[in-house]
C-alpha positions in Angstrom: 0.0 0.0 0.0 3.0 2.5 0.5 4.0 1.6 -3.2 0.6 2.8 -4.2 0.1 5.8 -2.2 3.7 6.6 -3.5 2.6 6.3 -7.0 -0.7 8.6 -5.9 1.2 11.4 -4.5 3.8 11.6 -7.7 0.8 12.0 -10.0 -0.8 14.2 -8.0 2.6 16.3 -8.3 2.6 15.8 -11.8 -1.2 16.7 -12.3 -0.3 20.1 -9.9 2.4 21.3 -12.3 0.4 20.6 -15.3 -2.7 22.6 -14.2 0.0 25.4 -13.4 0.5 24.9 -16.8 -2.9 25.3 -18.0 -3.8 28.1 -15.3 -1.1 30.1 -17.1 -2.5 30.0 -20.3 -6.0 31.4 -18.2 -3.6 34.4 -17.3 -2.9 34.8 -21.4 -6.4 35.0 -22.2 -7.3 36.9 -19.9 -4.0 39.3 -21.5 -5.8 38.5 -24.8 -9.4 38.8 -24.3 -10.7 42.7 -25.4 -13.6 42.2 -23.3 -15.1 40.9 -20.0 -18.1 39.0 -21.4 -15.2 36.5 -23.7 -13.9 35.2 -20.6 -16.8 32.2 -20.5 -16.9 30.4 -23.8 -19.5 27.8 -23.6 -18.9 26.0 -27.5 -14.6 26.3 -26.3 -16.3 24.8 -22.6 -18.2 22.0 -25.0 -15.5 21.4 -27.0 -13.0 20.8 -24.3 -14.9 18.2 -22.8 -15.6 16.8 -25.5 -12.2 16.4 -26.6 -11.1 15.4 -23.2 -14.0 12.5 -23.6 -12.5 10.9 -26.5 -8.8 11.2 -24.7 -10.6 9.3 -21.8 -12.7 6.8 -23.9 -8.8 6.0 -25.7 -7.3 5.3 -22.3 -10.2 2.7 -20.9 -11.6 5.8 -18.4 -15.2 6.6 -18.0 -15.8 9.1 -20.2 -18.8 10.3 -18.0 -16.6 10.5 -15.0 -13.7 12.1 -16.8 -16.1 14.6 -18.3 -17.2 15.4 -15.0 -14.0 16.5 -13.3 -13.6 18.7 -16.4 -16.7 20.7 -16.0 -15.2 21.4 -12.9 -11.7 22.0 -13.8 -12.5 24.3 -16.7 -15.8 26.3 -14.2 -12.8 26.8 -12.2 -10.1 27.7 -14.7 -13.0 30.4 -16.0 -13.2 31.7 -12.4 -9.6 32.2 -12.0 -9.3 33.7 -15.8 -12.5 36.6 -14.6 -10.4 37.4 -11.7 -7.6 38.1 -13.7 -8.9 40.2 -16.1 -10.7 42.1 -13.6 -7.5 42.2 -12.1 -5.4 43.3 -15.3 -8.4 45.5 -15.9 -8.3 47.5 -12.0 -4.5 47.5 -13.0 -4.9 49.4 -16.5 -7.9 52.0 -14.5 -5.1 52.8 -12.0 -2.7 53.5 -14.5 -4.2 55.7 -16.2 -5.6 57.8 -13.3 -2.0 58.4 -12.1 
C-alpha cells in the first residue's frame, strides 16, 4: 500500500504542475481577451470536454466521470481567468488615473 500511495502522490505532483500549466494559459487570455463578457466560452467549454471525452474513452476511463471532473476544472479555470482580467483591468484604471 506504500507503493501505491507513492505512485498517488507523484501523480498528483505531476497533475499540480500541469494545471499550473494550464492556469497560465488562463492568465494569457485573460491578457488577450478585449472584453469581459469573452472570458466564459460555452462551444470552447463543449468542446474541451468533448475532446477530453474521447482522450478518456482512448485510455479505458469513464468518459462520463472524466467529463465530469472537467466541468469542474474548466468552471474553475473560468473563475480564475475573470479574476484576472478584472485584475489586469483595476491595474490598467489605476494606471491611467495616475
Amino acid at each position: 500500500m506504500k507503493d501505491v500511495r507513492e505512485g498517488v502522490d507523484a501523480v498528483d505532483e505531476a497533475l499540480v504542475r500541469l494545471l499550473a500549466r494550464r492556469f497560465g494559459y488562463m492568465d494569457a487570455a485573460a491578457r488577450i481577451k478585449p472584453e469581459r463578457g469573452h472570458v466564459r466560452d460555452e462551444a470552447r467549454k463543449a468542446q474541451v470536454i468533448a475532446n477530453v471525452s474521447l482522450h478518456a474513452a482512448a485510455q479505458g476511463l469513464p468518459e462520463d466521470r472524466i467529463a465530469r471532473l472537467w466541468d469542474c476544472l474548466v468552471e474553475e479555470s473560468i473563475a480564475y481567468e475573470f479574476e484576472a482580467f478584472d485584475g489586469l483591468a483595476a491595474a490598467e484604471r489605476a494606471q491611467h488615473a495616475s
